[in-house]
Backbone as CSV, one residue per row, in Angstrom:
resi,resn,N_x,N_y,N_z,CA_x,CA_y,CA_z,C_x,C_y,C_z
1,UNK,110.503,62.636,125.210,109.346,63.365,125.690,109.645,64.855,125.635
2,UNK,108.576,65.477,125.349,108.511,67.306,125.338,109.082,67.102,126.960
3,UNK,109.558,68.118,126.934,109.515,69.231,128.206,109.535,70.626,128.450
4,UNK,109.621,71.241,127.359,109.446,72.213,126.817,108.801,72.593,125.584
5,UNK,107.985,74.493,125.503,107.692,74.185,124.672,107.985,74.434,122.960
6,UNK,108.478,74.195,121.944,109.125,74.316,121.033,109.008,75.734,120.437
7,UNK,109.859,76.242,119.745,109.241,77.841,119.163,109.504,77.691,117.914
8,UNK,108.471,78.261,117.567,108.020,78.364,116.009,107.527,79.861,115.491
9,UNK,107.949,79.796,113.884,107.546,81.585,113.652,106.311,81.597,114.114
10,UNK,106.307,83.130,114.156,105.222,84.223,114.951,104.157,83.882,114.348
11,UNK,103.743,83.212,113.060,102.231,83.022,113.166,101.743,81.999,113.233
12,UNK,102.958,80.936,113.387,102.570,79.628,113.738,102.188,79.933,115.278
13,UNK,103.014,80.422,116.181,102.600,80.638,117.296,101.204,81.096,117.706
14,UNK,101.036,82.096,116.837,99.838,82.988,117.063,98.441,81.933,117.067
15,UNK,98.742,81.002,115.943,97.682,80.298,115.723,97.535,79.764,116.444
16,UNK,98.592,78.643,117.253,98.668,77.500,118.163,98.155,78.218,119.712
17,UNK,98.068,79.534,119.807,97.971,80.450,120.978,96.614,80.447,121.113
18,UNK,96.074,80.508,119.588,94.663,80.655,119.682,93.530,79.333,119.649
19,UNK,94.555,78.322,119.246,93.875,77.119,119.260,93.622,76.749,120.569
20,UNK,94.915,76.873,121.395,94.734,76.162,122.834,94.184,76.608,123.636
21,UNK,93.866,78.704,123.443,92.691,78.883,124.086,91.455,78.500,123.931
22,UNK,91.005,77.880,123.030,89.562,77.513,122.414,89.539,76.119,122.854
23,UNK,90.977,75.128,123.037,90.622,74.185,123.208,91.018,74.288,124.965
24,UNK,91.345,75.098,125.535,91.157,75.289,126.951,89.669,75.647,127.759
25,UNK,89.188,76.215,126.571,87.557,77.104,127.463,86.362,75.838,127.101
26,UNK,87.323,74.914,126.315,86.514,73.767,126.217,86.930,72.810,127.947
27,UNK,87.676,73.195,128.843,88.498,71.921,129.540,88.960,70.762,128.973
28,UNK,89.249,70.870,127.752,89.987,69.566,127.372,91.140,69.202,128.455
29,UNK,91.614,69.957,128.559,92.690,70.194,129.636,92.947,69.556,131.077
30,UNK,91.290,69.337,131.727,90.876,69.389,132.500,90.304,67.775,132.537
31,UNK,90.608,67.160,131.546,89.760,65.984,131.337,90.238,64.649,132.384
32,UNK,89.497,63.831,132.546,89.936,62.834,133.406,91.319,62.161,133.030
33,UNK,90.970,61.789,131.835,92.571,60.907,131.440,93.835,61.774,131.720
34,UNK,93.728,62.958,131.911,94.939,63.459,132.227,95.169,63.720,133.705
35,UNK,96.706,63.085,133.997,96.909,62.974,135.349,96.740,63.957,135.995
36,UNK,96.140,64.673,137.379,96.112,65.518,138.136,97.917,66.684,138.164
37,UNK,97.442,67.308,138.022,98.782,68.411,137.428,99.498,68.204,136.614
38,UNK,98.920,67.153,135.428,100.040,66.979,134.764,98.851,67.882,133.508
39,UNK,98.711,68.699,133.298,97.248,69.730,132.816,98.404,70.284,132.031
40,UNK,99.523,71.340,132.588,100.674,71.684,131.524,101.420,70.957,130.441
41,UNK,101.391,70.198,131.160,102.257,68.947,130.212,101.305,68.429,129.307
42,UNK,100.246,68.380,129.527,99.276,67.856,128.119,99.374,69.282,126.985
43,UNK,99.113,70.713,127.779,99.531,72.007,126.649,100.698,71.911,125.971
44,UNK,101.409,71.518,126.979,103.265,71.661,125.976,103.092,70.272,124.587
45,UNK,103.103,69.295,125.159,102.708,67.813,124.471,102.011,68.626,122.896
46,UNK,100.614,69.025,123.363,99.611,69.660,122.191,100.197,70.508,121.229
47,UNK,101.079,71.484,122.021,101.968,72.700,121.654,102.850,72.560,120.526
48,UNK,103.690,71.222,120.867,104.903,70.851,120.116,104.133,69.666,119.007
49,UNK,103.427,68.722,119.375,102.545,67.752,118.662,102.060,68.965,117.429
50,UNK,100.923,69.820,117.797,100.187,70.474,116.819,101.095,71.429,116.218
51,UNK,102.480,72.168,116.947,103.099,72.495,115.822,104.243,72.463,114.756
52,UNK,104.250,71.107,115.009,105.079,70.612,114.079,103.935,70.077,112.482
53,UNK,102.469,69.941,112.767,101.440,70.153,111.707,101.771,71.233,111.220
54,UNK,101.456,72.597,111.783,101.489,73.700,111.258,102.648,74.414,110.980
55,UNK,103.831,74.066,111.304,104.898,74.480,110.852,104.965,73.969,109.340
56,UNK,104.991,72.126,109.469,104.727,72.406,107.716,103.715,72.704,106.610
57,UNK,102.584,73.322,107.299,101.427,73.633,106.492,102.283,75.482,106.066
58,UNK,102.761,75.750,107.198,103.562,77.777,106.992,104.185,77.394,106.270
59,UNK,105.508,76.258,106.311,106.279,76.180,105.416,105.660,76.164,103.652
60,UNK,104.899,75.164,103.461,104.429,74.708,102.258,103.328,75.768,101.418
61,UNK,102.971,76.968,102.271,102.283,78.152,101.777,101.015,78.078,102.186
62,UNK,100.748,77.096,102.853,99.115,76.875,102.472,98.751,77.408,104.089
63,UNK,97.087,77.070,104.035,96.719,77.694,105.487,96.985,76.847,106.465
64,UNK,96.855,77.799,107.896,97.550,76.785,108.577,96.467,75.918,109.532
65,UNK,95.584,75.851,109.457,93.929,75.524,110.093,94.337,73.945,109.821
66,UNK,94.234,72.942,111.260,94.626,72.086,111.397,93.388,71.124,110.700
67,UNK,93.485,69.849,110.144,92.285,69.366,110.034,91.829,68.384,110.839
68,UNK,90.424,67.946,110.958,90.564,66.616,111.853,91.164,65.828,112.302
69,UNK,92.261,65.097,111.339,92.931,63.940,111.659,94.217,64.523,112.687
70,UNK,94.542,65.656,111.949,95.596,65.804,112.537,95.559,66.701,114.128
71,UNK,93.969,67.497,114.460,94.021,67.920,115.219,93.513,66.824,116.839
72,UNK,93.101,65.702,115.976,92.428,64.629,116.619,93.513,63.758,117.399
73,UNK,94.840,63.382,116.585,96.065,63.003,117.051,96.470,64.141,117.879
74,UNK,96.936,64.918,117.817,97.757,65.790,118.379,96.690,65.595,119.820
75,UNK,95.569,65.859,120.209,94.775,66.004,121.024,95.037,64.486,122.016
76,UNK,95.223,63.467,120.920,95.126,61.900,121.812,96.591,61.946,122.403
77,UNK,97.499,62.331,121.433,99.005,62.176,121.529,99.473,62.738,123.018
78,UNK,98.620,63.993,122.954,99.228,65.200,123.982,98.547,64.453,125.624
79,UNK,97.576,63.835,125.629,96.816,62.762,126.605,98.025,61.686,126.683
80,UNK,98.728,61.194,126.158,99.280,59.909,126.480,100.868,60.659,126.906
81,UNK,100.906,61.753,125.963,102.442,62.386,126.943,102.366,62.652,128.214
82,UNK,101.328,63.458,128.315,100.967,63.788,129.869,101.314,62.297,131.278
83,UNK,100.351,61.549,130.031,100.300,60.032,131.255,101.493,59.524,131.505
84,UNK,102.226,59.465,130.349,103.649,59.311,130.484,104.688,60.011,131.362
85,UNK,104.711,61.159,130.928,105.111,62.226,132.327,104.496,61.643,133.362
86,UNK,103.450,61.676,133.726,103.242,61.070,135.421,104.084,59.917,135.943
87,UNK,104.113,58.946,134.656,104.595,57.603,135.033,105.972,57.708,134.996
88,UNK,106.620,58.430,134.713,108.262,58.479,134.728,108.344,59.795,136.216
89,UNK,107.724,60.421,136.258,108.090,61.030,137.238,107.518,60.420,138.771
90,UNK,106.682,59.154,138.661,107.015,58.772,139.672,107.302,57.534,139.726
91,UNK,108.464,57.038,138.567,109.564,56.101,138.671,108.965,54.903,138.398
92,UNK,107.595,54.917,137.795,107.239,53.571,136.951,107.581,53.197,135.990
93,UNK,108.346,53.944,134.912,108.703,53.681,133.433,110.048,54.258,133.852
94,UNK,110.892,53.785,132.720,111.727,54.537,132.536,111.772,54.778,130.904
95,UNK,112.759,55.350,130.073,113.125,55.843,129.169,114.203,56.495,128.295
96,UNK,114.252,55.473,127.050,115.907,56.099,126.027,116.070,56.406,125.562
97,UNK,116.488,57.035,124.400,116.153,57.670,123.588,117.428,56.703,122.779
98,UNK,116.594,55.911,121.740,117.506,54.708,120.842,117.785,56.019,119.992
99,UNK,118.644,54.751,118.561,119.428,54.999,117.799,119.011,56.635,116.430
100,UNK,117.444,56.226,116.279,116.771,56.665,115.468,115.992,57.752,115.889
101,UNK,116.412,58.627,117.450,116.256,59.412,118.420,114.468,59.237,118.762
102,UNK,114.643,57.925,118.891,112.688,57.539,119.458,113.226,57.527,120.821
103,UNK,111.958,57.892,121.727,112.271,57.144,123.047,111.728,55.512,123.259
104,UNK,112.167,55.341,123.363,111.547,53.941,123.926,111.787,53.613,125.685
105,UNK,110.503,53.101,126.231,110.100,53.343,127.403,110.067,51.857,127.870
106,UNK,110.637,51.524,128.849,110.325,50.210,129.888,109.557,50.250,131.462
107,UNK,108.950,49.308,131.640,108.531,49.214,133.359,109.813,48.946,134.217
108,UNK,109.825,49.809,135.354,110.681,49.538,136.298,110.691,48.584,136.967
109,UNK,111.413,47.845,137.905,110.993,47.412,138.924,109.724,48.285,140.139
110,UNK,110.101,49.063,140.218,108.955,50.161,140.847,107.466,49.401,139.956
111,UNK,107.503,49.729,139.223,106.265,49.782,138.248,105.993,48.164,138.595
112,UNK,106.783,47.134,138.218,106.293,46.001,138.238,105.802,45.809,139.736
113,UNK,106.154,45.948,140.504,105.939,45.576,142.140,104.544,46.460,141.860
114,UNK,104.381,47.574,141.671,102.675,48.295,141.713,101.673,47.404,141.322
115,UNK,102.333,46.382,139.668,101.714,45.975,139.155,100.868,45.016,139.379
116,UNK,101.662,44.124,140.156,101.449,42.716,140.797,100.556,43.078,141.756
């Protein structure tokens, strides 16, 4: 999981600066599926999600203007990190980071007892 947020050259930044204000004055941010304060953690999630798109669009020369698909993921992705963050920080999941540096995530006992 992000926990920070990644840095990328200055105009990848610039862009991603300007995306998330546009997609902030929208409240995406603000939306139900995302856990109550976990509002940062969906930006960082978006931050690092959307610029690792645009890092290789700078790299490869071309513009860096995200397109649907990819701004559509990054948007769902950055919603399910957030939820995730909630659920590990209050000890329902846990999480490893296997061989192939994925995390992979289990229910706790915590989590199962909620569940039932």
């Amino acid at each position: 999981m992000y926990k920070e947020k990644m840095v990328f050259p200055q105009p990848v930044e610039d862009y991603l600066t300007e995306l998330i204000n546009a997609i902030d004055g929208l409240d995406f941010f603000k939306s139900p599926e995302i856990p109550e304060g976990y509002e940062n953690n969906a930006k960082v999630h978006f931050w690092n999600l959307s610029g690792e798109f645009v890092l290789n669009k700078f790299i490869d020369g071309n513009d860096l203007l995200l397109n649907d698909v990819e701004l559509e993921d990054s948007l769902n992705r950055s919603i399910i990190g957030a939820c995730l963050d909630s659920l590990l920080d209050q000890g329902m999941i846990n999480t490893i980071e296997n061989e192939e540096g994925e995390n992979v995530f289990w229910i706790t006992d915590k989590g199962k007892e909620i569940i039932k």
